[in-house]
N, C-alpha and C positions, 0 to 999 in steps of 0.2 A: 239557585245554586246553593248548595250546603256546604257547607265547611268546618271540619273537627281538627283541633289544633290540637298540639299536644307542646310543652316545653321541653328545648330542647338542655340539654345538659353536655358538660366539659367531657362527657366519660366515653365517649366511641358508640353509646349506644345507636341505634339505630333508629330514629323517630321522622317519623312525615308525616304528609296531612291528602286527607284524601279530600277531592273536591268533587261531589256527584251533581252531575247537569242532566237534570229529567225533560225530559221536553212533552210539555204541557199538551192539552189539547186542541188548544190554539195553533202553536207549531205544527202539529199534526192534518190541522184541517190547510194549510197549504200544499202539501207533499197528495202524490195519487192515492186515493186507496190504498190498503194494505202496503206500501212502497215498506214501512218501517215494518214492517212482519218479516218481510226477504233480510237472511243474515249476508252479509258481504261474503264474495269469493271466500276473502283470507281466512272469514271463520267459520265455512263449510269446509275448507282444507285444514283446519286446524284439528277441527271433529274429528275427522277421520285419520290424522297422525298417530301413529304407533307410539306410545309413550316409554323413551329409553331408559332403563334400569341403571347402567354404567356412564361413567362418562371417564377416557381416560386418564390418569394424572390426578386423580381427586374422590376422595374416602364418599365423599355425601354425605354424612352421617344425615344433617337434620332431614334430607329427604327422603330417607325409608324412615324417619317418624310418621311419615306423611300417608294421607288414603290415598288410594287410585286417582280419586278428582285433583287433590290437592297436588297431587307428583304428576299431573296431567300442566296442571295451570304453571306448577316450578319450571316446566321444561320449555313451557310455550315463552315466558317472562324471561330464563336464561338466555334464549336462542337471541331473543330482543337485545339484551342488553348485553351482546357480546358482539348484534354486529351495529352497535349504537343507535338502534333507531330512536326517533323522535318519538314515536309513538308506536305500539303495537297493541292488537287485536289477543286479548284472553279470552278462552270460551265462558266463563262465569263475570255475572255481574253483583257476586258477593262480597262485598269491602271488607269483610272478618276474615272471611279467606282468602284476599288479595294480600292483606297485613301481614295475615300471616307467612304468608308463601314466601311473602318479601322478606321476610327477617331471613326465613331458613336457606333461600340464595344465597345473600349476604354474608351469615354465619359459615356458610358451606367454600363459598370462593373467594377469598382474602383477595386474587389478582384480577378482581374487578374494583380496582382501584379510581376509574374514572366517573362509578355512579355515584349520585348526590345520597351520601349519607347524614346528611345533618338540613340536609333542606326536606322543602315540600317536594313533596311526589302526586300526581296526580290520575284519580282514573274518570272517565267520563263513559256515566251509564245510560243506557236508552232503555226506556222506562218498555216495560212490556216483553223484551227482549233477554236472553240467557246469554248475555255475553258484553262485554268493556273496551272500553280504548286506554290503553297502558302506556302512563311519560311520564318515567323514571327520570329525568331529566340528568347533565353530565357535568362534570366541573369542569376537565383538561380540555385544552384544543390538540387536534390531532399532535402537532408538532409535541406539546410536552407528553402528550402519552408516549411517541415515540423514544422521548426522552428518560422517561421515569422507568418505562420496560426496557432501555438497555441499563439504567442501573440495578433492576430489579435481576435481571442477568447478570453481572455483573457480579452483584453479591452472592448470587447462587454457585457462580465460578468460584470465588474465593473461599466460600465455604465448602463446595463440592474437595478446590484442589487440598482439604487437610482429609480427607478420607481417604482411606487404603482397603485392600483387601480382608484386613481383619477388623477393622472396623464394625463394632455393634451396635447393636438399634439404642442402648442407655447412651455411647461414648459421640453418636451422631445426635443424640438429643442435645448433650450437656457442649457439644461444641457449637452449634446454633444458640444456645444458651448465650455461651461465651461471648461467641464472635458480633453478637449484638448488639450486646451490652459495650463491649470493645469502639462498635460502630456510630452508639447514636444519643444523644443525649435525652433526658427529659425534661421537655421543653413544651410549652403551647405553640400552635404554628397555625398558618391556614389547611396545613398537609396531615394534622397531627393525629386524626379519625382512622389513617389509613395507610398502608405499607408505602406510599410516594414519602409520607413522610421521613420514616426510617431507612431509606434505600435511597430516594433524591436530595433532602435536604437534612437529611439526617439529626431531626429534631421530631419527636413524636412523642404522644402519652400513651398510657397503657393500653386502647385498642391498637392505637398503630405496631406496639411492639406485639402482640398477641398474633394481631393478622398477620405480621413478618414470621412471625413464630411457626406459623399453620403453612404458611406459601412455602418456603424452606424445604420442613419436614415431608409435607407432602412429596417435593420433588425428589426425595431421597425415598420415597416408600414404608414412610413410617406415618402410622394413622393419629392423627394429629388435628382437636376438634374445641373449634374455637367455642370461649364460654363469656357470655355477658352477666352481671350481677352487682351486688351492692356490697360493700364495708357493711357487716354483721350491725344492727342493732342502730345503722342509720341510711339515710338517702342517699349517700356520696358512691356514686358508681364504679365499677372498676371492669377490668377484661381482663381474662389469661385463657392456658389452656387445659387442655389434659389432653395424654399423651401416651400410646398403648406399648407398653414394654413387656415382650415372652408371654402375653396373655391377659398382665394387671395393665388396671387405668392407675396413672398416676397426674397430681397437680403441678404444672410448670408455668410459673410466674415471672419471667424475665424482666418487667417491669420494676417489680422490689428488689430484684437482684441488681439494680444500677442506682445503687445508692453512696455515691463518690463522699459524702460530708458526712457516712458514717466509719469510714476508716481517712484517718487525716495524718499530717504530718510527715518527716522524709521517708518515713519509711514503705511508704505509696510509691515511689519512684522506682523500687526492685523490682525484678523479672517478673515475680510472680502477679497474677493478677488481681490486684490490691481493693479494687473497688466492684469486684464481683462479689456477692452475698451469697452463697452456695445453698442457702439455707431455703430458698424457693424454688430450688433443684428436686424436682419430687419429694414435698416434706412432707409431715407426717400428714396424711388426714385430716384429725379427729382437731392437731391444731391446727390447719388451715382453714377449718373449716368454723373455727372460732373468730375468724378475721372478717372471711368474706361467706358471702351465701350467692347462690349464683338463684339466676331470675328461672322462677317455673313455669316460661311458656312453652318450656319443651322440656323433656325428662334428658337424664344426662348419666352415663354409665358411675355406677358407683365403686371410687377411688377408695381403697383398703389397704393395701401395700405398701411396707416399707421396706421391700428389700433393695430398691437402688435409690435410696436415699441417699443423698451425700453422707452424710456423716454416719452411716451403717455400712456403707460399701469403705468408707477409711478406717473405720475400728477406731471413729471417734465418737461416739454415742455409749455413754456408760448410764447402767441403769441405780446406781450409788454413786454418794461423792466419798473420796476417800482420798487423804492428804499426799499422800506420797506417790498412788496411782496419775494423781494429777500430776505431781514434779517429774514423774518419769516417763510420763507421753510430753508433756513439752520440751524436755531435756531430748528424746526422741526424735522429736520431729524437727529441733535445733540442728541433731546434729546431720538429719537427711536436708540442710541447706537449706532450710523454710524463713522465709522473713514474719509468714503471716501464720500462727496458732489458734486455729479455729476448735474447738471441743463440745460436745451440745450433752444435756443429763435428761432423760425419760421419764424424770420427776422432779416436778413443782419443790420437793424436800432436797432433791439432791442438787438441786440447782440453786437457791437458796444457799444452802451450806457453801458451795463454790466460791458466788460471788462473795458470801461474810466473809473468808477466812484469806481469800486471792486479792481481792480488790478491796474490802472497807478496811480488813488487815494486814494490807499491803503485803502479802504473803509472796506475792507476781515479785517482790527484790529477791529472792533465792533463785527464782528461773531468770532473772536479769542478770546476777550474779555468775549464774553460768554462764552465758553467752557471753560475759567480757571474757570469761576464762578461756571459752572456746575458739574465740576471735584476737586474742591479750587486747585488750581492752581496758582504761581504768575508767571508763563512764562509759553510760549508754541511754539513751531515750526511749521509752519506751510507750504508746501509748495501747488502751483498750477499750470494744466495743461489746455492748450487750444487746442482745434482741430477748426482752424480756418474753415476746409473748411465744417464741420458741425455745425459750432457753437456753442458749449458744452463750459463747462466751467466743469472744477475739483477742488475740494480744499480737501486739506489732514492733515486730526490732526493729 
């Protein structure tokens, strides 16, 4: 028996270990004649299976990457691990294309929540033979899956009941956005790989919020395709989505958006929602793309678009900095009853000049100065956030 390990990492990815058991010729010489030449029933019936294109409630994206063989072996692997078996019969005994098949499952149905994404997976091959025995193996006992899919329902209710008739595919993104980050902390868990995390125990890291991301949106009919990959320029992995709006792919990162200890103090306590980061709400590209690199075992629609960017869809994205333009969108947005000023510049120079003239020259006491006027006030607290590598600026009454 052989066996290739792979280490396993904090980051949602998805790694297992195949273990191939050949059965020698010794084995062989106990069994009849030809006995190991005859494929079983299951994988004479599987041959001849008509292999389906659609499956309802779910984009697939990574399975039309796939050949005819490989969206052959996806369908036979699905079928398996949706009615949990123990084991099931693949027609290939190719472990490259077992791996791969399995990732693109995975990546494609976030609400298989109950297969082993961080353990061993095993397939057991019979040497001579064009076909495997497939054990995914499962984490939940019946009883908590039953548990985790009514909170997986559950969440989808709550989210489903803020949509209306007018509701658009951007304002159904950015509320799943919301309502998530609203929902769930970032936290290490045993749950934290996969949507039980964020929906049952409401503790998960970035693949769990990603897969919550995908399960969601899909049930709303918006194509929505989860992505695994690295922090640009090192090994620390991460997960998010992208997310098809009127035609463009855009990046949606809900994980950076729940960042609660980068807006602090009382003024996190108002309506507004103080510890969402808007700023991984379809940002731009060219800089998300300076953060993270997503993994190229599969190609992935390329994200251009910045027209429903947060801060382009508020007319707060200015491509100059300019003194007064700044005091009068925050005085603006004051007096539309905002506690939280968020403003982002389209250049490295113009963002620069903001933070010198706002923040190291305390420039931020004139718009402070307002809001006591606006409020009568003879003090105010104020504090502020920066996200250098997008250039955002925050300030908080």
């Amino acid at each position: 028996m052989s066996r290739k390990r792979q280490r396993h990492r904090k980051t949602g990815k998805v790694l297992f270990v195949f273990a191939v058991l050949v059965f020698t010729g010794i084995l062989c010489m106990s069994n009849p004649k030809g006995l190991l030449d005859l494929e079983p029933e299951e994988v004479r019936s599987l041959r001849q299976k008509k292999t389906v294109q659609t499956d309802a409630g779910h984009q697939e994206y990574y399975l039309h990457l796939l050949d005819e063989e490989e969206q052959k072996i996806y369908r036979e692997m699905l079928d398996g691990i949706r009615e949990r078996q123990e084991d099931n019969y693949l027609t290939t005994a190719d472990e490259n294309l077992v791996s791969k098949v399995y990732h693109a499952v995975l990546k494609d149905h976030s609400e298989l929540f109950w297969v082993h994404n961080r353990e061993n997976v095993y397939t057991t091959s019979y040497k001579g033979n064009a076909y495997c025995c497939f054990s995914p193996g499962y984490t939940y006992t019946e009883a908590e899956i039953t548990e985790i899919a009514a909170a997986m329902e559950q969440a989808f209710t709550e989210v489903n009941g803020q949509i209306t008739e007018g509701t658009d595919t951007y304002d159904k993104v950015k509320i799943v956005y919301s309502y998530l980050i609203d929902l769930a902390e970032y936290e290490s868990s045993d749950d934290d790989q996969n949507i039980a995390g964020i929906c049952w125990k409401k503790r998960a890291v970035c693949a769990g919020y990603a897969r919550a991301v995908q399960y969601l949106l899909e049930r709303m009919d918006v194509p929505c395709i989860y992505v695994e990959g690295d922090s640009r320029d090192s090994d620390e992995g991460h997960a998010w989505d992208i997310v098809e709006i009127d035609g463009q792919y855009y990046y949606v990162d809900v994980t950076n958006g729940d960042q609660p200890g980068f807006l602090q103090g009382d003024a996190v306590q108002l309506a507004e929602h103080k510890t969402i980061i808007y700023d991984y709400l379809c940002p731009f590209p060219e800089e998300y793309e300076k953060i993270y690199t997503a993994s190229d075992e599969f190609s992935l629609p390329a994200c251009t678009a910045t027209d429903y960017n947060f801060y382009v869809l508020n007319q707060a994205c200015f491509d100059t900095y300019d003194a007064q333009e700044f005091y009068d969108f925050c005085c603006m947005r004051l007096d539309n009853g905002a506690a939280v000023i968020r403003l982002k510049y389209a250049s490295e120079e113009a963002f620069d000049a903001a933070c010198r003239q706002y923040i190291q020259e305390e420039k931020i006491q004139d718009v402070a100065g307002y809001y006591m006027s606006l409020h009568g006030l003879s003090t105010v607290q104020y504090h502020y956030g920066i996200l250098q590598n997008l250039k955002t600026l925050y300030f908080i009454f």
